[in-house]
Phi, psi and omega in degrees: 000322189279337171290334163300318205278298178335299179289330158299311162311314159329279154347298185310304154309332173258357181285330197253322176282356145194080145276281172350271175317318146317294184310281205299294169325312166296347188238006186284327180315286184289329191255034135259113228306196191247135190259133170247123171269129162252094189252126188169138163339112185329143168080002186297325178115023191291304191272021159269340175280347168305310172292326140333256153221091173255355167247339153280322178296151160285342179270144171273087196289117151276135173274158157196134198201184190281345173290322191258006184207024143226311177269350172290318227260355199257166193285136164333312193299326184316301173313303213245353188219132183244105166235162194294309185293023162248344199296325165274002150265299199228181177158132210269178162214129178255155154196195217180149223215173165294346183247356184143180143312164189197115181249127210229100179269150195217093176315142159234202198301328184285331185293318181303346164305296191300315154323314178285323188285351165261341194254055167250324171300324186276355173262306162324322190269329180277354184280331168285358200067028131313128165270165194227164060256167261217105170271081175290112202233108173262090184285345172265164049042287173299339177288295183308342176292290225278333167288342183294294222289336175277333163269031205283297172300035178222112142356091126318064188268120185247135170232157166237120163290141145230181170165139161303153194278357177282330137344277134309304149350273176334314183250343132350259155354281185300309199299320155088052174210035176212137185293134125358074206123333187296333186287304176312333187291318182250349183321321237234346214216320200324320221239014188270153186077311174297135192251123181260141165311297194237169165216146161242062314206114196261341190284355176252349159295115154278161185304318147356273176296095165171320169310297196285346165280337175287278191316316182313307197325297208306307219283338181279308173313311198258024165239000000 
């Protein structure tokens, strides 16, 4: 008899965990913000469109990306002093071609730690129930499987920034906060493989207009 009672309590209990557990699957969807990824080429014009809009939307957007949440989180030095003992997070190589400068940044094995660790965070902030986007420079390959699979139960919007590259040069050059070349480097590979929602063509779109084509995309996708 206490082994009937046993097995019932048991029964009973796993009959609730997954209730539970359905039930939690079921509500994840709907009760987690929206990841917008902005994948496009240092100097593209990614974070003014960010900026753009988190002050035109009605919705609360957090921005993140590889400036606050790879190189925001890391000691300075990693960045700013290039020795053979930083090379494993990161390290740029400048040379120079018939066609120019040319800056070549190249994560290495601990950065790629810090890489899997913002898009497990940006999946986290969306798991609260945050909107998220997301200022993106894909220098891997290997980056996108691990950004799919850490956002997989989440609202996905992949937009692709463009702009020509003389363009890009060009406002390089003025913003003077990137080496000379870094855009070129990755301009030709950023955008390789990838299936965009959206593309946004930035030398003839202001960011404004690129805020209001991003809202409409949204406000249309959740009806």
């Amino acid at each position: 008899m206490k082994l009937f009672k046993h097995l019932t309590y048991i029964t009973t209990f796993a009959a609730i965990i997954l209730f539970i557990g359905i039930h939690t699957k079921m509500l994840k969807p709907n009760s987690s913000g929206t990841v917008i990824i902005l994948n496009g080429p240092s100097s593209a014009g990614k974070s003014s469109i960010i900026k753009a809009l988190q002050s035109m939307s009605s919705d609360i957007w957090l921005s993140i990306g590889i400036d606050n949440f790879f190189c925001g989180v890391l000691p300075s030095k990693f960045y700013l002093e290039d020795k053979p003992e930083h090379h494993a997070i990161m390290h740029g190589t400048a040379s120079e071609d018939n066609d120019g400068k040319l800056f070549t940044l190249t994560i290495g094995s601990e950065g790629q730690k810090v890489i899997k660790g913002m898009h497990r965070a940006i999946a986290a902030y969306a798991h609260s129930g945050n909107n998220v986007i997301v200022d993106y420079i894909k220098y891997d390959d290997a980056w996108i499987p691990d950004l799919k699979n850490s956002l997989h139960e989440i609202k996905v919007i992949w937009i692709g920034v463009t702009a020509p590259l003389e363009i890009l040069k060009e406002r390089e050059k003025k913003r003077g906060t990137s080496p000379e070349g870094h855009a070129r480097s990755h301009h030709n590979t950023v955008h390789d493989g990838m299936t965009y929602d959206l593309i946004l063509e930035t030398e003839s779109l202001t960011p404004d207009e690129c805020a209001n084509k991003i809202i409409s995309f949204v406000q249309q996708s959740t009806h």
